[in-house]
The first five atom37 places (N, CA, C, CB, O) and aatype in JSON, in Angstrom:
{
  "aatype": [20, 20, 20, 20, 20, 20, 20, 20, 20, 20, 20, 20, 20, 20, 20, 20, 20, 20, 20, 20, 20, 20, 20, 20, 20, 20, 20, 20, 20, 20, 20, 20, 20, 20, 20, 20, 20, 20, 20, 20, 20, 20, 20, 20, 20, 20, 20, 20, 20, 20, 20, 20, 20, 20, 20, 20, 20, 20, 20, 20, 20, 20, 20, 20, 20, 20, 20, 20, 20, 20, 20, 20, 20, 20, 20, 20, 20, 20, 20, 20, 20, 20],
  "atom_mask": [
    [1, 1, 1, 1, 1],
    [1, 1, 1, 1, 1],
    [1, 1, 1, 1, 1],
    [1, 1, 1, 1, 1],
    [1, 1, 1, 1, 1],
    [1, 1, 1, 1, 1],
    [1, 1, 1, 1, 1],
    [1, 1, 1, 1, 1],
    [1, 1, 1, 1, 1],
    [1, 1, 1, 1, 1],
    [1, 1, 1, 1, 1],
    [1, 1, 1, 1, 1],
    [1, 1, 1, 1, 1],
    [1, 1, 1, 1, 1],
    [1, 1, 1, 1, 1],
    [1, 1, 1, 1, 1],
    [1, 1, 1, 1, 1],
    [1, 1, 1, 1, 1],
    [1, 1, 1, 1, 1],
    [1, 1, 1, 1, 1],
    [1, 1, 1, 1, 1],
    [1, 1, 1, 1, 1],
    [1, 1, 1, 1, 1],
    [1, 1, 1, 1, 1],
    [1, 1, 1, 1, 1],
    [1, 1, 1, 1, 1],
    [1, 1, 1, 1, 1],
    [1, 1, 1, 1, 1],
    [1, 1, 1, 1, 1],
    [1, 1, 1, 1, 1],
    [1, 1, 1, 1, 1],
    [1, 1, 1, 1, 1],
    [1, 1, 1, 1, 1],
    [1, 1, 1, 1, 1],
    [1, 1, 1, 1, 1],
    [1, 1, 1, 1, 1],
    [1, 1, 1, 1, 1],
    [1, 1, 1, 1, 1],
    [1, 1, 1, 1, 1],
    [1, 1, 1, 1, 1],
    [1, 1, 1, 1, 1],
    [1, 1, 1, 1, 1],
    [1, 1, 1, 1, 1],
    [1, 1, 1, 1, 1],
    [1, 1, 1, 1, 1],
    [1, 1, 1, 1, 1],
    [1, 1, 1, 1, 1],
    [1, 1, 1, 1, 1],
    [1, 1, 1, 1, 1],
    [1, 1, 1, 1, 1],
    [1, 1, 1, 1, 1],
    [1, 1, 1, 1, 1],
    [1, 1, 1, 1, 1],
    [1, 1, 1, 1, 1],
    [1, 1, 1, 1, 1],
    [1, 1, 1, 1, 1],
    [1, 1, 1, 1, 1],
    [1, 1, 1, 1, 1],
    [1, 1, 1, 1, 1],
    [1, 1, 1, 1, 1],
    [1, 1, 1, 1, 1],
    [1, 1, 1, 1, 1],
    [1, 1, 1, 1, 1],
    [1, 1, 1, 1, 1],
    [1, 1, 1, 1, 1],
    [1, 1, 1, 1, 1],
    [1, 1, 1, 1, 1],
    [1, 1, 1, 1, 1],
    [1, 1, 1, 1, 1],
    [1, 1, 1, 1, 1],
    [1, 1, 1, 1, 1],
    [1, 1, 1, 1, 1],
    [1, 1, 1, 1, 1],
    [1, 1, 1, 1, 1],
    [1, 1, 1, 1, 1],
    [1, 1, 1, 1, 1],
    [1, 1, 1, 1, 1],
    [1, 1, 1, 1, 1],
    [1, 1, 1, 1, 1],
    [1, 1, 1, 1, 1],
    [1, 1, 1, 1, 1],
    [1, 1, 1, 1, 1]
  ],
  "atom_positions": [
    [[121.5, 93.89, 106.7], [122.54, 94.57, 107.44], [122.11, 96.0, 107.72], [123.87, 94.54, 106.66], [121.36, 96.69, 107.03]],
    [[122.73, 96.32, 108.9], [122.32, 97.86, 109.02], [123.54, 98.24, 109.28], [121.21, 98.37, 110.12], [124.56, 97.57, 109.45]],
    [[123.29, 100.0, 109.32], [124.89, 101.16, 109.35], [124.38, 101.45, 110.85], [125.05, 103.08, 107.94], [123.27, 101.35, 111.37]],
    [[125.49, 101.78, 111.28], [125.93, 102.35, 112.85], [124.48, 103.32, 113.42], [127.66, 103.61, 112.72], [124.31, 103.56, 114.61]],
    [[123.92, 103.59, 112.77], [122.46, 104.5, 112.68], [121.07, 103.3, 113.26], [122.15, 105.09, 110.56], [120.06, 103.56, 113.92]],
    [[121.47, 102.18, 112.77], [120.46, 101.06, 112.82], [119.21, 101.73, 112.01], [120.05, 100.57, 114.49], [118.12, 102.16, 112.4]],
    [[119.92, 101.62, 110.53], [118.92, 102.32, 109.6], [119.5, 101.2, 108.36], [119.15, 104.35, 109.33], [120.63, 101.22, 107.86]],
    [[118.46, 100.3, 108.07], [118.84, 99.64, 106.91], [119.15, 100.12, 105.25], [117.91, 98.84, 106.93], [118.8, 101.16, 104.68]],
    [[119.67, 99.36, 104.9], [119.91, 100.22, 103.77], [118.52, 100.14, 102.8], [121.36, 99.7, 102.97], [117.45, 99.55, 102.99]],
    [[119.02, 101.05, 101.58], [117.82, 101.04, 100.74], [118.34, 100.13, 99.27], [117.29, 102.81, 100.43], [119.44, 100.02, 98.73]],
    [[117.18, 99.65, 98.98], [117.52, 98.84, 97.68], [116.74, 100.11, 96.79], [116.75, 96.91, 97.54], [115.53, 100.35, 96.8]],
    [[117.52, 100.66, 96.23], [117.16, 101.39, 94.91], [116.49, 101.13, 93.89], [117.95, 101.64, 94.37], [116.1, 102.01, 93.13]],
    [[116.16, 99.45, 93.66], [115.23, 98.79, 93.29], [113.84, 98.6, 93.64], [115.62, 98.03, 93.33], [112.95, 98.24, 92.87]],
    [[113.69, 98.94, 95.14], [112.39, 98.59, 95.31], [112.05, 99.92, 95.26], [111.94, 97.74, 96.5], [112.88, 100.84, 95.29]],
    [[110.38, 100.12, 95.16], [109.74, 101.32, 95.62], [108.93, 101.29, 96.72], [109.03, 101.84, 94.7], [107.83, 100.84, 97.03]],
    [[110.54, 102.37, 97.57], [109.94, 102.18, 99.16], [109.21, 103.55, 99.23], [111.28, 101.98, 100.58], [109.59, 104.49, 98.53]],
    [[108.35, 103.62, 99.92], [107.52, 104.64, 100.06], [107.96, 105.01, 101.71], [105.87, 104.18, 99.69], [107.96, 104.11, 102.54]],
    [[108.32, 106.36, 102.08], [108.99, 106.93, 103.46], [107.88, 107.55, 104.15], [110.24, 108.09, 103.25], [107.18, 108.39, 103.58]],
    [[107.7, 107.23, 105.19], [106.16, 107.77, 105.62], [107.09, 108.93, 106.93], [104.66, 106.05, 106.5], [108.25, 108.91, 107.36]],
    [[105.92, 109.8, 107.17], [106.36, 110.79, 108.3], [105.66, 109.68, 109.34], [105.66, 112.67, 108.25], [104.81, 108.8, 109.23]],
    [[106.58, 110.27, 110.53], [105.95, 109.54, 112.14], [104.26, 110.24, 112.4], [107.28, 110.24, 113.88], [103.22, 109.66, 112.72]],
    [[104.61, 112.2, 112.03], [103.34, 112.71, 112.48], [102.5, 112.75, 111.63], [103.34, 113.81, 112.98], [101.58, 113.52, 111.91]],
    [[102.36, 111.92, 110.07], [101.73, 111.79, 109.5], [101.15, 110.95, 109.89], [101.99, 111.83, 108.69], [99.99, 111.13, 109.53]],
    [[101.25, 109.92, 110.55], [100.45, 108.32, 110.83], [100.02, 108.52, 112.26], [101.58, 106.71, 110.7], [99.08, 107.99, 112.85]],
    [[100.9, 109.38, 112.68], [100.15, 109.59, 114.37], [98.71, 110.17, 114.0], [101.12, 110.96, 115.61], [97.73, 109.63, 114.5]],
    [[98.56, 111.22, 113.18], [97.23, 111.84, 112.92], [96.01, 110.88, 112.3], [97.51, 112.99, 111.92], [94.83, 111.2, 112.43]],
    [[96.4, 109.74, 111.66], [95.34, 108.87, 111.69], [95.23, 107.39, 112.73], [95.29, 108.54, 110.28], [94.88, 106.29, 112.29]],
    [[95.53, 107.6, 113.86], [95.28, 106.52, 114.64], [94.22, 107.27, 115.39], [96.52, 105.88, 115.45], [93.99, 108.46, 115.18]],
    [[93.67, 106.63, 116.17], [92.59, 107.14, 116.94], [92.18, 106.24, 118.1], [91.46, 107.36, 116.06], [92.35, 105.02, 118.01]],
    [[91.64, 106.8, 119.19], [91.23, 105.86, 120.37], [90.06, 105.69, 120.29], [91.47, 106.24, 121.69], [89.17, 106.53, 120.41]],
    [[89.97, 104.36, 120.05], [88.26, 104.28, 120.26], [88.16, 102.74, 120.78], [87.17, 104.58, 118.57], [88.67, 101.79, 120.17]],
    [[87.36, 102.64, 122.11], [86.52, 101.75, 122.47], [87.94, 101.23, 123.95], [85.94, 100.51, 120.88], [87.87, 100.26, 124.7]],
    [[89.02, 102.25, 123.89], [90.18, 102.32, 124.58], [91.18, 101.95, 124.0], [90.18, 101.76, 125.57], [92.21, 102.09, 124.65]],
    [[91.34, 101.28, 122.41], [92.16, 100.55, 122.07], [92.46, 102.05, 120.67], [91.57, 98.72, 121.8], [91.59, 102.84, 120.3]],
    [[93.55, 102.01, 120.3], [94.15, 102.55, 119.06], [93.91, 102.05, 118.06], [95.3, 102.61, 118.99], [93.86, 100.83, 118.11]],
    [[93.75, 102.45, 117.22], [93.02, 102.39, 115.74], [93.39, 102.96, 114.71], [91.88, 102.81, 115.67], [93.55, 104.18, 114.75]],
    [[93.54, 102.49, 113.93], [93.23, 102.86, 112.24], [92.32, 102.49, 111.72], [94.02, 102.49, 111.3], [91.88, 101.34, 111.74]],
    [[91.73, 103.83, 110.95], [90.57, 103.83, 110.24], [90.64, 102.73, 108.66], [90.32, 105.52, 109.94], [91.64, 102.76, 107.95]],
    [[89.66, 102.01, 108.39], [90.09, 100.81, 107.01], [90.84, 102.07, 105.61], [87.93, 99.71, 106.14], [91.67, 101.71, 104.77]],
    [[90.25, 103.53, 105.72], [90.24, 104.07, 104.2], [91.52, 104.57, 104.59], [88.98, 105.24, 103.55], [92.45, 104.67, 103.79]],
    [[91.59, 104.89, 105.85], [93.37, 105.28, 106.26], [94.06, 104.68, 105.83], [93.95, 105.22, 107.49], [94.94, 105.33, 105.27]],
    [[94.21, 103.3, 105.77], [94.76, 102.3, 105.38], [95.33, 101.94, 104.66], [94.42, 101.84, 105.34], [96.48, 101.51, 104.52]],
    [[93.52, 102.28, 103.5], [93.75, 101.87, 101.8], [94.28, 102.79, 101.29], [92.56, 101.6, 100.87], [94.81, 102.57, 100.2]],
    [[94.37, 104.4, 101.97], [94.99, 105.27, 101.13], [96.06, 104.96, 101.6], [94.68, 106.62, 101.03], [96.58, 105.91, 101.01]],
    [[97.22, 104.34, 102.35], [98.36, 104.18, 102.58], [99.03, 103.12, 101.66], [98.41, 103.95, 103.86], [100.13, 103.09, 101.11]],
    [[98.02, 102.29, 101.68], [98.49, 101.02, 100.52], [98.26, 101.23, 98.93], [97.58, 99.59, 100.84], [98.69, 100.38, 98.15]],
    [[97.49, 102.51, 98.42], [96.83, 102.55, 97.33], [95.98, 101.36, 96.93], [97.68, 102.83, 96.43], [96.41, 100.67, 96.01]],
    [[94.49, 100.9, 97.67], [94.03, 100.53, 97.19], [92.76, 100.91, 97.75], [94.46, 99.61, 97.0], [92.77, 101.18, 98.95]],
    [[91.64, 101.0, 97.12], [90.26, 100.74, 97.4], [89.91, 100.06, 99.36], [89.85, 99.44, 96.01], [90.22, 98.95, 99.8]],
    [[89.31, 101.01, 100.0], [88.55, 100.4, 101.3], [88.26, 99.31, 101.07], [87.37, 100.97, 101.79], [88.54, 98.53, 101.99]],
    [[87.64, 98.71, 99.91], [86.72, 97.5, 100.3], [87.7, 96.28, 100.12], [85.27, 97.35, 99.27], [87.52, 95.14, 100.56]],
    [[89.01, 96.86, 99.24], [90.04, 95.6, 99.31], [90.44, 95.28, 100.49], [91.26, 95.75, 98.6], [90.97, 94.19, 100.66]],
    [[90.24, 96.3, 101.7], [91.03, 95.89, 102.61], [90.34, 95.39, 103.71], [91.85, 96.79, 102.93], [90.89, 94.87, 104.68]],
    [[88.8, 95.59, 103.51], [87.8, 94.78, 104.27], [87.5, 92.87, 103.54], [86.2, 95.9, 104.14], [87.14, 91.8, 104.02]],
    [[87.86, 93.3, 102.36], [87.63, 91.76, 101.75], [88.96, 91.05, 102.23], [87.46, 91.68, 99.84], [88.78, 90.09, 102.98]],
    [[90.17, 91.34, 101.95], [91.6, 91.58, 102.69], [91.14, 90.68, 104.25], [92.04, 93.7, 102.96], [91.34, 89.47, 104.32]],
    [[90.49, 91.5, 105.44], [90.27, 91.04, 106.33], [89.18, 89.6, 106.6], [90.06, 92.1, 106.8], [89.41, 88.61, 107.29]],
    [[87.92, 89.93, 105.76], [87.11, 88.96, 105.93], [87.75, 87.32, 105.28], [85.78, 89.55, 105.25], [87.35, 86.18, 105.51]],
    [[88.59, 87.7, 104.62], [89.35, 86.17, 104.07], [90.52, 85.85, 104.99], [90.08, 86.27, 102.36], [90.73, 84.75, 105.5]],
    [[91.17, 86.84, 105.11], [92.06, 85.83, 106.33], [91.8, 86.65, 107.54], [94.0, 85.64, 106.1], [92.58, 87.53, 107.9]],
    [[90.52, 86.33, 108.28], [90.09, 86.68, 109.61], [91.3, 86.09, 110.9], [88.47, 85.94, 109.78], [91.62, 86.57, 111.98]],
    [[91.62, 85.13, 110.35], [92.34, 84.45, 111.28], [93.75, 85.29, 111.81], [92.65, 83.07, 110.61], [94.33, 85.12, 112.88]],
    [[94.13, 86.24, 110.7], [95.18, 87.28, 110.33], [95.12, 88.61, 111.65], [94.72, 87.95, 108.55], [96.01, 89.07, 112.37]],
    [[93.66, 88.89, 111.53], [93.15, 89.82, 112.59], [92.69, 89.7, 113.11], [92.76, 90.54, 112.62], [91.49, 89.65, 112.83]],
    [[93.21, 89.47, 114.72], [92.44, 89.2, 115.74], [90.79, 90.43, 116.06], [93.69, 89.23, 116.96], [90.84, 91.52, 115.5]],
    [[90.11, 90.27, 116.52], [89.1, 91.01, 117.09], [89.69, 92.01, 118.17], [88.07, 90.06, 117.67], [88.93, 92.94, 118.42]],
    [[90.68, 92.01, 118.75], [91.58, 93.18, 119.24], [92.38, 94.16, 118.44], [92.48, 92.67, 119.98], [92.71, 95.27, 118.87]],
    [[92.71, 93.64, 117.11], [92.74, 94.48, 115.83], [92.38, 95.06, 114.87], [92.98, 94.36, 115.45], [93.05, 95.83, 114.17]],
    [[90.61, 94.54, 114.67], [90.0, 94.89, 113.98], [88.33, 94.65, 114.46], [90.55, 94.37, 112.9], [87.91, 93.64, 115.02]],
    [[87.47, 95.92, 114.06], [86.1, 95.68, 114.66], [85.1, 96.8, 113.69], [86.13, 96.07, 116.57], [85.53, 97.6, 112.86]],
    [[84.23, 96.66, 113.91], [83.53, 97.65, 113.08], [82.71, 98.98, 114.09], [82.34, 96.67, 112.14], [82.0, 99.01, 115.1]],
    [[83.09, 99.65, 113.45], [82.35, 101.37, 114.45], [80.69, 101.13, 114.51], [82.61, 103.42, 113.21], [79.74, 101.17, 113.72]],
    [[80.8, 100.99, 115.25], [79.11, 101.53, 115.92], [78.87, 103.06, 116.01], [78.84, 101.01, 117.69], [79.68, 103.96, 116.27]],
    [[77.92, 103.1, 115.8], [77.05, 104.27, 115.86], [77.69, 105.55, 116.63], [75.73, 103.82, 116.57], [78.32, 106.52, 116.2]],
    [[77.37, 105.26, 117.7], [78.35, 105.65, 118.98], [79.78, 106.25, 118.19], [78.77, 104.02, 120.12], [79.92, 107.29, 117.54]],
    [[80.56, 105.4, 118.46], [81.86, 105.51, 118.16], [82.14, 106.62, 116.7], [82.35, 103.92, 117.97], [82.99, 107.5, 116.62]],
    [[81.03, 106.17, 115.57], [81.22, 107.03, 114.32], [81.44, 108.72, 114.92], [79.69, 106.84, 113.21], [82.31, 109.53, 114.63]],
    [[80.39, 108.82, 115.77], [79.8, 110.18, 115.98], [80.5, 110.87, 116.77], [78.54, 110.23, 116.45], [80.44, 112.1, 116.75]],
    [[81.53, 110.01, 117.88], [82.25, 110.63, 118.33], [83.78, 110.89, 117.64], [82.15, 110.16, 119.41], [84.63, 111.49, 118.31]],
    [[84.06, 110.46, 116.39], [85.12, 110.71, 115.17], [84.77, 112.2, 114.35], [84.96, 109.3, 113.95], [85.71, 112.96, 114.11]],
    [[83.59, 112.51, 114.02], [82.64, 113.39, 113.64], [82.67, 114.71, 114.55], [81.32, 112.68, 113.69], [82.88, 115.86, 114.18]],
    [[82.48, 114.38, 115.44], [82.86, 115.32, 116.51], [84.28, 116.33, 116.93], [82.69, 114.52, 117.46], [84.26, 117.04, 117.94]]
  ]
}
């Protein structure tokens, strides 16, 4: 259910974590024309380790399309760096 706000309520039970909008705008990024998040962006959002969230992907590939997920080339690193 939601309040007149179309803001659901909170279960005081769970631990919801409240993210800022311009916090997450600052880690997306354009690359290759498509928007992006970086994998460690990610893992620090979820608290876990980068490589959980590449092992994460390589097991259910089927989960992320290749329009959602790809690996940086060379190219692309250097212009993040930049």
């Amino acid at each position: 259910m939601s309040n007149e706000n179309n803001i659901a309520p909170i279960n005081e039970d769970l631990n919801v974590v409240k993210y800022e909008v311009e916090e997450i705008k600052q880690k997306i990024y354009t690359i290759r024309g498509k928007q992006v998040m970086l994998d460690r962006d990610l893992a620090m959002e979820f608290e876990v380790e980068t490589k959980r969230i590449n092992e994460s992907v390589k097991r259910n590939s089927k989960r992320f399309p290749e329009e959602f997920c790809f690996q940086l080339n060379e190219k692309d690193f250097d212009s993040l760096r930049s």
